[in-house]
N, CA, C and O atoms as a Tinker XYZ file with bonds, in Angstrom:
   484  protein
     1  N      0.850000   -1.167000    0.000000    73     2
     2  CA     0.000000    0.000000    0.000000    64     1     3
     3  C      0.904000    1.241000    0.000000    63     2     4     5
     4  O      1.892000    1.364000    0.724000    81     3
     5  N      0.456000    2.167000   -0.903000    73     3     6
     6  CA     1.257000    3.272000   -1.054000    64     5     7
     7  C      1.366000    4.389000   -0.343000    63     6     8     9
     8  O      0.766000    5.080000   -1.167000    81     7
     9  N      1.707000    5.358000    0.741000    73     7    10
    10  CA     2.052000    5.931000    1.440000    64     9    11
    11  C      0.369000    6.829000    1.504000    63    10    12    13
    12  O     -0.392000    7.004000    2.455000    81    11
    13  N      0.282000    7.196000    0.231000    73    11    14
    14  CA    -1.081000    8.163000    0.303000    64    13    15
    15  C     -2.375000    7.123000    0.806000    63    14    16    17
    16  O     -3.205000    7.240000    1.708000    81    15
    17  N     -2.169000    6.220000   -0.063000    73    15    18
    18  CA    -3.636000    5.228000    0.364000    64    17    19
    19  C     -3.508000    4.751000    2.100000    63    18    20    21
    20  O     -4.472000    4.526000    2.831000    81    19
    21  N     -2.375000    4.693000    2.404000    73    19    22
    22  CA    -2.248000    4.177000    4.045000    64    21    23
    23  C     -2.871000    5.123000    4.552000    63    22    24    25
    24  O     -3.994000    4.966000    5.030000    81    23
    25  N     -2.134000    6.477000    4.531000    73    23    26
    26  CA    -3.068000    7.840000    5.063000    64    25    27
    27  C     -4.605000    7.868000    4.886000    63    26    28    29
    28  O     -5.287000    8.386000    5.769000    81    27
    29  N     -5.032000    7.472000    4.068000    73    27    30
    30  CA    -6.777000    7.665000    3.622000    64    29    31
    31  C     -7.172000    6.157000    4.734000    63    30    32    33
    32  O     -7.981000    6.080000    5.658000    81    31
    33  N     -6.502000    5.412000    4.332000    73    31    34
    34  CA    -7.337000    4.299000    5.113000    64    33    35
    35  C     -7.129000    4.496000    6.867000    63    34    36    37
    36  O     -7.963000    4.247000    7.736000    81    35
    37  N     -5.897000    4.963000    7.017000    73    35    38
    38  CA    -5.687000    5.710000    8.549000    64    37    39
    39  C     -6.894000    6.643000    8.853000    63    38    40    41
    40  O     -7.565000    6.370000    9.848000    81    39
    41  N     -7.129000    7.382000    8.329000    73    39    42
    42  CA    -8.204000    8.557000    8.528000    64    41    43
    43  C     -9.441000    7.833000    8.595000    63    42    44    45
    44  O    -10.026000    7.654000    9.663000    81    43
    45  N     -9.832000    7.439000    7.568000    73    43    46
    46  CA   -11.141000    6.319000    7.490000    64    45    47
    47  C    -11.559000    5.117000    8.899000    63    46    48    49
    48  O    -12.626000    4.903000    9.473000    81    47
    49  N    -10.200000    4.535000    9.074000    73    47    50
    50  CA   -10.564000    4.050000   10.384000    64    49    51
    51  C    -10.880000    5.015000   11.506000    63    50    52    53
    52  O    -11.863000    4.859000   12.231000    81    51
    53  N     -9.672000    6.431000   11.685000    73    51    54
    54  CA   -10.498000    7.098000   12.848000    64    53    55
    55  C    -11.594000    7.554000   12.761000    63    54    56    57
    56  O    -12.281000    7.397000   13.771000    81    55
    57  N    -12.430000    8.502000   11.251000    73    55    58
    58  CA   -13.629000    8.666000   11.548000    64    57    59
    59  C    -14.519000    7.587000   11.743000    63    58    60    61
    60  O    -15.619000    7.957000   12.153000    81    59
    61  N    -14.400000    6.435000   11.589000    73    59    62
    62  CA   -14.967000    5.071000   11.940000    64    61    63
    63  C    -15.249000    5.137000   13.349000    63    62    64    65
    64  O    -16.332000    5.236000   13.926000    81    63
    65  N    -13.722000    5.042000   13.933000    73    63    66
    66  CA   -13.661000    5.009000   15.454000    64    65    67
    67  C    -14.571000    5.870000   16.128000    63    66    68    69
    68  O    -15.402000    5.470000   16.944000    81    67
    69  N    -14.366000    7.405000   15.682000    73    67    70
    70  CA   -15.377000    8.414000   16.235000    64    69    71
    71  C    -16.787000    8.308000   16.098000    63    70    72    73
    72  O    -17.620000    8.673000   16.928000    81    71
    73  N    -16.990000    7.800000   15.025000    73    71    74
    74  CA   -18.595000    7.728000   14.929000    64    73    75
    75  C    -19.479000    6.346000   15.622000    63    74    76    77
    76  O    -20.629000    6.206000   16.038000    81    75
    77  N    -18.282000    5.444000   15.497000    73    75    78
    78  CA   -19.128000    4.120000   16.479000    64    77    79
    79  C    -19.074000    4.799000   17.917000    63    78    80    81
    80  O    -20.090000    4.712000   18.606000    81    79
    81  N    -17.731000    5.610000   18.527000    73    79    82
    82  CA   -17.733000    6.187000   19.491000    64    81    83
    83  C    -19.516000    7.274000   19.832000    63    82    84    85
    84  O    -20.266000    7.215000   20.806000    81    83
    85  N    -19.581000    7.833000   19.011000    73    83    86
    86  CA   -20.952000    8.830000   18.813000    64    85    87
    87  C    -22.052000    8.438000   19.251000    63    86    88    89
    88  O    -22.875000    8.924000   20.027000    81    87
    89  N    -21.942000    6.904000   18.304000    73    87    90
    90  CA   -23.342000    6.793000   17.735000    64    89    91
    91  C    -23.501000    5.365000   19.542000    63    90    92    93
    92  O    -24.553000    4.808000   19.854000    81    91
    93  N    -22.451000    5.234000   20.130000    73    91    94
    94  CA   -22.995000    4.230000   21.373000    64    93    95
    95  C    -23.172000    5.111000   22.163000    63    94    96    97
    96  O    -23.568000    4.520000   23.168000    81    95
    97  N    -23.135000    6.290000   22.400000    73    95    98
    98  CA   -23.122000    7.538000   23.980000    64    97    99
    99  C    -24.501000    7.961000   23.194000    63    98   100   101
   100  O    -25.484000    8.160000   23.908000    81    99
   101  N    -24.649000    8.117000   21.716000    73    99   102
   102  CA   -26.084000    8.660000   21.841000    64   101   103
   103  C    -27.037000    7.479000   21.822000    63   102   104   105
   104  O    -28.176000    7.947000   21.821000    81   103
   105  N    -27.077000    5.923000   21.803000    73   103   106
   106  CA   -28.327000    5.123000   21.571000    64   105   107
   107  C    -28.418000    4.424000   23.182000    63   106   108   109
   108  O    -29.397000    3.849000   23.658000    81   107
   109  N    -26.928000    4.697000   23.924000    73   107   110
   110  CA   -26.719000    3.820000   24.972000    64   109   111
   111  C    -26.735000    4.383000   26.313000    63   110   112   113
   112  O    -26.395000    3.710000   27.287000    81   111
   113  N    -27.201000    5.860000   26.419000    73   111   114
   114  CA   -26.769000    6.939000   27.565000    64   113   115
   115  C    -27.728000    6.378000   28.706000    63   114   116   117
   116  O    -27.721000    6.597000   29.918000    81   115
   117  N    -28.269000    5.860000   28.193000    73   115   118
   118  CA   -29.388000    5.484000   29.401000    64   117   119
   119  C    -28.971000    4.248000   30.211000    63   118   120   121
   120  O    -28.951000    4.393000   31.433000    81   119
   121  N    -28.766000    3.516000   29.899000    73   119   122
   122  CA   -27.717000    2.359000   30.695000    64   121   123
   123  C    -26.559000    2.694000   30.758000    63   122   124   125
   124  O    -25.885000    2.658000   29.728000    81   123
   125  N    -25.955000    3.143000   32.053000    73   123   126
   126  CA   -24.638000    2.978000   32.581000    64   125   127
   127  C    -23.797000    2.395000   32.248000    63   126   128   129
   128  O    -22.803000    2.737000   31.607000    81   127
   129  N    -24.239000    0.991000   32.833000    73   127   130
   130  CA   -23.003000   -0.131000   32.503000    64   129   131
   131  C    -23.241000   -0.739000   31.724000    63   130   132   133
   132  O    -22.616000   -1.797000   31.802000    81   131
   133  N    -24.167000   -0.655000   30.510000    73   131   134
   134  CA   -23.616000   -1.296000   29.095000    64   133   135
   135  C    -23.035000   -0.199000   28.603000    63   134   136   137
   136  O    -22.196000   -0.587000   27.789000    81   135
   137  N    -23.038000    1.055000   28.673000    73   135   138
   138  CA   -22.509000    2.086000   27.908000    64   137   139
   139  C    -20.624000    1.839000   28.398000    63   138   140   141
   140  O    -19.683000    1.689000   27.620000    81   139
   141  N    -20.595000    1.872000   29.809000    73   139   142
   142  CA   -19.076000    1.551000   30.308000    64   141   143
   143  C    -18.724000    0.215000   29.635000    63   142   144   145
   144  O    -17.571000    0.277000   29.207000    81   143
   145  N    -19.231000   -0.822000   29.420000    73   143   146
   146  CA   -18.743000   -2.266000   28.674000    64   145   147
   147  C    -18.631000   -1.805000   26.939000    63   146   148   149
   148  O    -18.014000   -2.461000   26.099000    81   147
   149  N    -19.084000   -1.040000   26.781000    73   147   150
   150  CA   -19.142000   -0.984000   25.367000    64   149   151
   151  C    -17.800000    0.413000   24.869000    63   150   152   153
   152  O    -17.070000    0.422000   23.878000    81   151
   153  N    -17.888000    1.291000   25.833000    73   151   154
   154  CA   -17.134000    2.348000   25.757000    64   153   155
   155  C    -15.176000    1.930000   25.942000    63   154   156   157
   156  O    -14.122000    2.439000   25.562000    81   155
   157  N    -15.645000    0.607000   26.825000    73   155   158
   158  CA   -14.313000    0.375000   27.601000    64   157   159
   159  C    -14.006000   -0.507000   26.501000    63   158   160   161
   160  O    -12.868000   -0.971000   26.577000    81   159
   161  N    -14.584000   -0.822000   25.645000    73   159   162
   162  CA   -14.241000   -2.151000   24.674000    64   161   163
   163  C    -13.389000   -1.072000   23.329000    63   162   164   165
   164  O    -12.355000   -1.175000   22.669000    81   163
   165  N    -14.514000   -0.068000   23.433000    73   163   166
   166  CA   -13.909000    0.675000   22.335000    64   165   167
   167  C    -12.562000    1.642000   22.623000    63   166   168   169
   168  O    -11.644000    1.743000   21.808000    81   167
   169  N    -12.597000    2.282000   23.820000    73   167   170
   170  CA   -11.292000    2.331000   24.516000    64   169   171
   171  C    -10.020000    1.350000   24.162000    63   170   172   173
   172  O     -9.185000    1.792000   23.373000    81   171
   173  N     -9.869000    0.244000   24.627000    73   171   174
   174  CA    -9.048000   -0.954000   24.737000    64   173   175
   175  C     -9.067000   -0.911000   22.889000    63   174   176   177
   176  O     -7.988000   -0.556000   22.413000    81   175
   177  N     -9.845000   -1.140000   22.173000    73   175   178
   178  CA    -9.671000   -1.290000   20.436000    64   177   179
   179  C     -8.707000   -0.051000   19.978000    63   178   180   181
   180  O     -7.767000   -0.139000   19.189000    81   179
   181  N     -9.316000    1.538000   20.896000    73   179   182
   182  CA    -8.087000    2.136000   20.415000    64   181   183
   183  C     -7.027000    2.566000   20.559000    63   182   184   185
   184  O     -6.312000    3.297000   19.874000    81   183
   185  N     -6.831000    1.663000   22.328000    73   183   186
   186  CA    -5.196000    1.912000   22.306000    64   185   187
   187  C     -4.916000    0.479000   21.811000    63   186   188   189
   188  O     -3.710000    0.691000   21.942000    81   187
   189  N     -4.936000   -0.262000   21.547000    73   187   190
   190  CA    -4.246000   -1.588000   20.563000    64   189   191
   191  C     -4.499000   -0.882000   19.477000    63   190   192   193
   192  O     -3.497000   -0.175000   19.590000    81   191
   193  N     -5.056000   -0.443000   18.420000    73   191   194
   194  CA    -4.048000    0.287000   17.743000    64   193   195
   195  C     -3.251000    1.425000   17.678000    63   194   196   197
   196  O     -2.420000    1.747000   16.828000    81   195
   197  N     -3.627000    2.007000   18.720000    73   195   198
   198  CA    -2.775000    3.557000   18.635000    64   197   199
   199  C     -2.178000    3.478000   19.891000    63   198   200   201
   200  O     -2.672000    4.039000   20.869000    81   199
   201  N     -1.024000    2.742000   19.944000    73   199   202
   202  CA    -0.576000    2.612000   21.413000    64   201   203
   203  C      0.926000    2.880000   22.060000    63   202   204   205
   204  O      1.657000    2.408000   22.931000    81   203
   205  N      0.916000    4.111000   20.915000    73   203   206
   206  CA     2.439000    5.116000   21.107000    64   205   207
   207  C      2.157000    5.854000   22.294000    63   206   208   209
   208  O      1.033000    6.115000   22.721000    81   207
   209  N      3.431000    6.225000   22.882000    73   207   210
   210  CA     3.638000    7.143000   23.840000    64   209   211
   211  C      2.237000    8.349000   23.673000    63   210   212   213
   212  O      1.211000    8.336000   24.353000    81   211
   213  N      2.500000    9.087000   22.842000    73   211   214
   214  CA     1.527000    9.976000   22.407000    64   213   215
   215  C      0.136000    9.991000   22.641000    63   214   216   217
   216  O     -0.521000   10.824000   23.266000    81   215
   217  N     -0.194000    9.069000   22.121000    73   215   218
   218  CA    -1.372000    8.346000   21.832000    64   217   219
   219  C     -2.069000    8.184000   23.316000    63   218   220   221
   220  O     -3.085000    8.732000   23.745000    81   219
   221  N     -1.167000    7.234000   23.966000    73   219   222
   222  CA    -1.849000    7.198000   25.351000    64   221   223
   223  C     -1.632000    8.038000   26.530000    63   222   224   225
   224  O     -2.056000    7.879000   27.675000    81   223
   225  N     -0.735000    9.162000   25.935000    73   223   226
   226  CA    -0.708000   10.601000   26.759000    64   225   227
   227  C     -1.797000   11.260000   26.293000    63   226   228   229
   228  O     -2.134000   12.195000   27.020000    81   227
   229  N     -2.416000   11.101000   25.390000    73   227   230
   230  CA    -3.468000   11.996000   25.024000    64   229   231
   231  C     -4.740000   11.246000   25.947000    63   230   232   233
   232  O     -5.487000   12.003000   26.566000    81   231
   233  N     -4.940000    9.947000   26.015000    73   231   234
   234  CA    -6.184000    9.167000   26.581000    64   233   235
   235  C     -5.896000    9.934000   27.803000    63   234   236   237
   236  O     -6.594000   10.873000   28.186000    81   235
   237  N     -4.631000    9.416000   28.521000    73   235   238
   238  CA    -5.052000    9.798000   29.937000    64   237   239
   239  C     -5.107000   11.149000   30.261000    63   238   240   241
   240  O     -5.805000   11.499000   31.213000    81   239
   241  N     -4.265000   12.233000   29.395000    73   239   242
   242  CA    -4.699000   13.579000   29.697000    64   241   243
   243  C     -6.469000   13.819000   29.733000    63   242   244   245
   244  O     -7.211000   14.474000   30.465000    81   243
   245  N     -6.637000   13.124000   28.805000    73   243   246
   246  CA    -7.729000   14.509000   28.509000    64   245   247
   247  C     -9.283000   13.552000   29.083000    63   246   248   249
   248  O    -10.430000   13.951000   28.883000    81   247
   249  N     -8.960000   12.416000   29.717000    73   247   250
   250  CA    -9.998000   11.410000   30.198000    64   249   251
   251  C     -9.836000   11.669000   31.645000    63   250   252   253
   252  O    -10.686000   11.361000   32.480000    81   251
   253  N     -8.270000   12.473000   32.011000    73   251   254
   254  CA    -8.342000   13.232000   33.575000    64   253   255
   255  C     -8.565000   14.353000   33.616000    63   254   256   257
   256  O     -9.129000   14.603000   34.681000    81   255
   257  N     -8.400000   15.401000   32.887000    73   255   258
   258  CA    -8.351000   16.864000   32.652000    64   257   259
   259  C    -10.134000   17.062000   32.258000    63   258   260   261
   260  O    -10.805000   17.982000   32.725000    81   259
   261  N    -10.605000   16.144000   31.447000    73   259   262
   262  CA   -12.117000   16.340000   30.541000    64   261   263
   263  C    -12.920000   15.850000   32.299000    63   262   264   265
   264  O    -13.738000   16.628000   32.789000    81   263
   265  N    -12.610000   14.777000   32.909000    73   263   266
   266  CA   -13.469000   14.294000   34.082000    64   265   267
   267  C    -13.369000   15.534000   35.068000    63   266   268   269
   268  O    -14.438000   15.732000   35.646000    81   267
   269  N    -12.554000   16.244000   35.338000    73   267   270
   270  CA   -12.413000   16.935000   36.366000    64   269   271
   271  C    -13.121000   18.380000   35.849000    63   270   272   273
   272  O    -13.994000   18.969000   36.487000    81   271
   273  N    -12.698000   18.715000   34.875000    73   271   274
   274  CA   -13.827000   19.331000   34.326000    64   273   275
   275  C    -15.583000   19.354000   34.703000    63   274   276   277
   276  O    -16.509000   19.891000   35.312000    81   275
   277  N    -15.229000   18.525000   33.983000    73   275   278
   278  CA   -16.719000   17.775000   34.145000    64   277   279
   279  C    -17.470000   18.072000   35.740000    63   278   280   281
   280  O    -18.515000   18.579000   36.146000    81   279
   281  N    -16.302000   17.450000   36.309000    73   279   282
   282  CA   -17.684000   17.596000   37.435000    64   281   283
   283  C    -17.302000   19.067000   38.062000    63   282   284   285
   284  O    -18.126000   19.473000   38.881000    81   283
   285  N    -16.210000   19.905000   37.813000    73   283   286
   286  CA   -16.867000   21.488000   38.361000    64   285   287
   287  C    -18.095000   21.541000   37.722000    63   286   288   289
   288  O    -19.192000   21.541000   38.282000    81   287
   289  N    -17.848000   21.593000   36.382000    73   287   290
   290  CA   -18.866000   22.210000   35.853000    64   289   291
   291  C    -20.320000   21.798000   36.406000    63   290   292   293
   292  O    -21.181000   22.678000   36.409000    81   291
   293  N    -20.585000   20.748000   36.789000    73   291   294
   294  CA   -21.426000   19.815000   37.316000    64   293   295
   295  C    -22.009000   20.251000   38.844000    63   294   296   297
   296  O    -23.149000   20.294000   39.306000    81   295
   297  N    -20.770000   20.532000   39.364000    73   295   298
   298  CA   -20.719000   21.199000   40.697000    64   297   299
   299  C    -21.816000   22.455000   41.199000    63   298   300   301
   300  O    -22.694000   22.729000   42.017000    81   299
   301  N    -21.014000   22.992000   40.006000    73   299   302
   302  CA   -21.507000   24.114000   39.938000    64   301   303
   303  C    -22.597000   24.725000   39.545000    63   302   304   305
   304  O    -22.881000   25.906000   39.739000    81   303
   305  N    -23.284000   23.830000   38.924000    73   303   306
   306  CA   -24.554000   23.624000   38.603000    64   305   307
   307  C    -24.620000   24.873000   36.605000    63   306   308   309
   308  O    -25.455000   25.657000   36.155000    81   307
   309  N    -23.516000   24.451000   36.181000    73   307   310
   310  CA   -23.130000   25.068000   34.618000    64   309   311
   311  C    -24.121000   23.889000   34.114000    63   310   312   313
   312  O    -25.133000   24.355000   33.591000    81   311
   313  N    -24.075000   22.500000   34.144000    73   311   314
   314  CA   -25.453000   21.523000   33.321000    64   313   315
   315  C    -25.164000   20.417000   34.566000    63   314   316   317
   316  O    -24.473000   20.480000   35.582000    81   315
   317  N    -25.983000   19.434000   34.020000    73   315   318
   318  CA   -26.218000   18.108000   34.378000    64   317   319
   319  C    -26.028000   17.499000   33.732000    63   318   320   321
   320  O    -25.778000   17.998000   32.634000    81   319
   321  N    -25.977000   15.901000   33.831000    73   319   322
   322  CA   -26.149000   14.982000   33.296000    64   321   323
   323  C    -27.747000   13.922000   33.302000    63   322   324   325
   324  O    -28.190000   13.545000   34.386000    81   323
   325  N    -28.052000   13.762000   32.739000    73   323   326
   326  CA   -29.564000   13.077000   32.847000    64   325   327
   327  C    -29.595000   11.998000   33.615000    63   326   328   329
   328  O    -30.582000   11.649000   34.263000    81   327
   329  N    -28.008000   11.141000   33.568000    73   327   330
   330  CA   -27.823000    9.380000   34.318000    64   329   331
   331  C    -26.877000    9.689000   34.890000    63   330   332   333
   332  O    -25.988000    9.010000   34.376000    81   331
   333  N    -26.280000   10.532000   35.952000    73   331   334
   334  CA   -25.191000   10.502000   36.552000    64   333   335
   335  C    -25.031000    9.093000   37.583000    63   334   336   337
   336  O    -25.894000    8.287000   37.932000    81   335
   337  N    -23.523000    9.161000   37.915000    73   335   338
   338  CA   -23.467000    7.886000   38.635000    64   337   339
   339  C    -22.947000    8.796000   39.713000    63   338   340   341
   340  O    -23.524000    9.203000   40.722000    81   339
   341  N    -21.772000    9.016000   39.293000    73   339   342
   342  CA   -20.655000    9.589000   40.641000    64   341   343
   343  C    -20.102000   10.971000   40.368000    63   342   344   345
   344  O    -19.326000   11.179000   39.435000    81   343
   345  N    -20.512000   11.899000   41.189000    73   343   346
   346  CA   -20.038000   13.131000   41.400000    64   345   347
   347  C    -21.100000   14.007000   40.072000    63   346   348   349
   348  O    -20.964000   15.169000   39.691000    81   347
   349  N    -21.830000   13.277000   39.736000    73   347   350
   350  CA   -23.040000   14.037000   38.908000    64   349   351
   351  C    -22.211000   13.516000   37.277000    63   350   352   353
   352  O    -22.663000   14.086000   36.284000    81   351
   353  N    -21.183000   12.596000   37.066000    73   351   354
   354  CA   -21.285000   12.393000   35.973000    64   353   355
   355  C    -20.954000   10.924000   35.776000    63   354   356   357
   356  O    -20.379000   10.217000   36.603000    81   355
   357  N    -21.473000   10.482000   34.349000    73   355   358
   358  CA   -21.747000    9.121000   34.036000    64   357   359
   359  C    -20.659000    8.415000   34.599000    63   358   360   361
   360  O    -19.750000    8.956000   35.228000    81   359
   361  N    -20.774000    6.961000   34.325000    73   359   362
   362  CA   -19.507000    6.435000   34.728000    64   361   363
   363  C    -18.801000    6.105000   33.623000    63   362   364   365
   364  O    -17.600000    5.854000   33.726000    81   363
   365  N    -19.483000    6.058000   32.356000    73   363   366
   366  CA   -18.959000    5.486000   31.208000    64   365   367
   367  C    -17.832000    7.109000   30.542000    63   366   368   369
   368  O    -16.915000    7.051000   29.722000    81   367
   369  N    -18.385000    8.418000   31.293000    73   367   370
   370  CA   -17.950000    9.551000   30.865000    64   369   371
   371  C    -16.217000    9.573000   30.393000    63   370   372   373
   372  O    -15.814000    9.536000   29.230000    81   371
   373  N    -15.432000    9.636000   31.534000    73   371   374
   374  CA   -14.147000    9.431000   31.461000    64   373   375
   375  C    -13.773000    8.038000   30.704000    63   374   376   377
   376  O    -12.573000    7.807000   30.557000    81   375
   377  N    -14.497000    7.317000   30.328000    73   375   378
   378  CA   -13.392000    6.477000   29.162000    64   377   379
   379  C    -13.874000    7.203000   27.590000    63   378   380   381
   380  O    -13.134000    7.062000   26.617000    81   379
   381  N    -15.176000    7.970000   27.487000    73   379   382
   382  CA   -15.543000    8.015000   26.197000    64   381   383
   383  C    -14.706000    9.656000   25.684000    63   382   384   385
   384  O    -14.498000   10.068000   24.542000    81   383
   385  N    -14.361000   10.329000   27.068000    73   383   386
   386  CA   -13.507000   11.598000   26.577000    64   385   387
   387  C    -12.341000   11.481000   26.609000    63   386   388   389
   388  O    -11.638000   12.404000   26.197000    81   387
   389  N    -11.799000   10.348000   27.092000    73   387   390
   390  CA   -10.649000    9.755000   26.931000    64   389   391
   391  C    -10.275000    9.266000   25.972000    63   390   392   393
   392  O     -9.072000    9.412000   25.757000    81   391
   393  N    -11.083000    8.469000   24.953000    73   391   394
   394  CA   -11.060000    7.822000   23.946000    64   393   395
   395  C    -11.398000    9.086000   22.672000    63   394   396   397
   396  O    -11.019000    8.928000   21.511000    81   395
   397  N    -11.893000    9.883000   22.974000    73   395   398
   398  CA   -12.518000   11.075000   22.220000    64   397   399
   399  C    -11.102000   11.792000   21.773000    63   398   400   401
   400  O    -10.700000   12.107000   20.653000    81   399
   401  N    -10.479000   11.934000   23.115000    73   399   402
   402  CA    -9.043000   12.968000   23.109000    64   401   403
   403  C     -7.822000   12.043000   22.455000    63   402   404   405
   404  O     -6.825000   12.537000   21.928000    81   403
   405  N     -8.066000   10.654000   22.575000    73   403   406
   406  CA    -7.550000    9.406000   21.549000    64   405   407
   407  C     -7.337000   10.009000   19.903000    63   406   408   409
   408  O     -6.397000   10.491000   19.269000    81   407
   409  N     -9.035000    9.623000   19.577000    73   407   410
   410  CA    -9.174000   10.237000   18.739000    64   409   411
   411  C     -8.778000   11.639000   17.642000    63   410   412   413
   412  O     -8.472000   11.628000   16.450000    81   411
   413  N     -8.926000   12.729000   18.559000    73   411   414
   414  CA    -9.206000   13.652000   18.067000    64   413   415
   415  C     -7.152000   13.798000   17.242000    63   414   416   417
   416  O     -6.670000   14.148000   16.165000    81   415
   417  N     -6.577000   13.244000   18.684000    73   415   418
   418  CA    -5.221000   13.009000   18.395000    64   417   419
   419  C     -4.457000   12.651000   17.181000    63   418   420   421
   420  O     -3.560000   13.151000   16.502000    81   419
   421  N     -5.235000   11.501000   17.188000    73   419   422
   422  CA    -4.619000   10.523000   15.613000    64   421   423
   423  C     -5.533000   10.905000   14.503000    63   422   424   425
   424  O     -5.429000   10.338000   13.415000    81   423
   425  N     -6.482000   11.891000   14.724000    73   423   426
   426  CA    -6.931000   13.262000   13.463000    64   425   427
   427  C     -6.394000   13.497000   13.157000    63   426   428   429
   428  O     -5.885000   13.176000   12.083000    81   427
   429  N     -6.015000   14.522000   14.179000    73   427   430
   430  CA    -4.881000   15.497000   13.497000    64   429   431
   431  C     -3.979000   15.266000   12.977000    63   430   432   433
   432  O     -3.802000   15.819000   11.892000    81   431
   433  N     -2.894000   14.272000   13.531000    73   431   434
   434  CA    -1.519000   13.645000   13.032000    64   433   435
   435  C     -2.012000   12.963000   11.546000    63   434   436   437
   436  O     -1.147000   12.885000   10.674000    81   435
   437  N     -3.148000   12.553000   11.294000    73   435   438
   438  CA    -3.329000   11.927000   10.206000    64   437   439
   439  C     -3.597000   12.984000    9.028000    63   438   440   441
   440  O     -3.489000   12.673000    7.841000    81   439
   441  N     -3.921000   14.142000    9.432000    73   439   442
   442  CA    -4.746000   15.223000    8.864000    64   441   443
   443  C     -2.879000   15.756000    8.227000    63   442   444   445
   444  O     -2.513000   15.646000    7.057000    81   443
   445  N     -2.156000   16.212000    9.190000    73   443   446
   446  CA    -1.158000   17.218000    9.528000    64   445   447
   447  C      0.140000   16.186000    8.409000    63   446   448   449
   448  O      1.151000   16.741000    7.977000    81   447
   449  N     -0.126000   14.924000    8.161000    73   447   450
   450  CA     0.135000   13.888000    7.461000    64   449   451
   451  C     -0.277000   13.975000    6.191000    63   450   452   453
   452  O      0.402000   13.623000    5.226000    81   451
   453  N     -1.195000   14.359000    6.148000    73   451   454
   454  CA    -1.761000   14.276000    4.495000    64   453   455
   455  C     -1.103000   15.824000    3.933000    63   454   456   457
   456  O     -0.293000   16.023000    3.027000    81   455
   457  N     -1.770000   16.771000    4.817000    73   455   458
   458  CA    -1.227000   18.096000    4.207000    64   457   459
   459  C      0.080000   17.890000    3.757000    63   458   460   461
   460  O      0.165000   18.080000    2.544000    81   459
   461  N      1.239000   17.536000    4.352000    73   459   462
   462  CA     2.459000   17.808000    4.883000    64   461   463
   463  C      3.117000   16.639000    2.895000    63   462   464   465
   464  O      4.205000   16.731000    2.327000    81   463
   465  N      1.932000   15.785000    2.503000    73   463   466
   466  CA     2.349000   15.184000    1.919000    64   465   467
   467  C      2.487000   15.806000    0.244000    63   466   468   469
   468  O      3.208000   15.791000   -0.754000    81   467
   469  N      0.867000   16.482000    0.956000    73   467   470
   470  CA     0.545000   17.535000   -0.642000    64   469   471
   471  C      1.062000   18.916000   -0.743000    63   470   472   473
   472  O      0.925000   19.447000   -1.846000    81   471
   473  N      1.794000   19.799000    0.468000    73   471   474
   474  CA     2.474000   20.727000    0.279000    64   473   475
   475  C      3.827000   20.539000    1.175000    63   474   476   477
   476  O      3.870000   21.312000    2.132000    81   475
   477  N      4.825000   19.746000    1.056000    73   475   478
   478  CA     6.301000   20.030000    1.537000    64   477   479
   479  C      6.929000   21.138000    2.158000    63   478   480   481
   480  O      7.346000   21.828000    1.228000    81   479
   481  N      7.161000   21.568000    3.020000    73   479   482
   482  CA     7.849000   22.703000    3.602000    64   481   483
   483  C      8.874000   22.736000    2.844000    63   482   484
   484  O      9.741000   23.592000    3.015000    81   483
């Protein structure tokens, strides 16, 4: 496979990733713990493949930085959550913004990859 087609099929799997990510927090929000079994599955799928240094500095940043967030905001009464478990937010929350900040990661690098291929510094 040729350098450009790897890139397209790289990209293609993450918007894949993101949208199965999407589409289980919006059909599954109402159950807790199938949303955490299903979130944590998809978690675990994307650090086995994306399981560079990077990669899993980004999960745990932003699945600790996005949770703590979360519940000021929560705290503070900025929103709610409809199914909170603990501290007013889901339990499945911190693996799916964890996996989100996964994501958004190996976007960009894939994105910053393609450009970089069609205009050379």
């Amino acid at each position: 496979m040729n350098p450009s087609q790897r890139l397209r099929t790289e990209l293609l799997t993450e918007f894949l990733a993101f949208s199965l990510l999407v589409t289980s927090v919006a059909l599954l929000w109402r159950n807790n713990l199938l949303l955490f079994a299903v979130a944590l599955a998809e978690c675990l799928l994307g650090l086995a493949l994306w399981h560079d240094r990077l990669s899993v500095s980004f999960f745990l940043t932003i699945a600790i930085l996005g949770t703590l967030a979360e519940a000021m905001f929560v705290r503070f009464g900025i929103w709610r959550y409809a199914n909170p478990t603990l501290l007013g937010i889901p339990l499945w929350f911190p693996l799916a913004f964890g996996t989100t900040g996964l994501l958004g990661a190996r976007l960009a690098r894939t994105v910053a990859a393609m450009w970089e291929r069609v205009s050379p510094s």
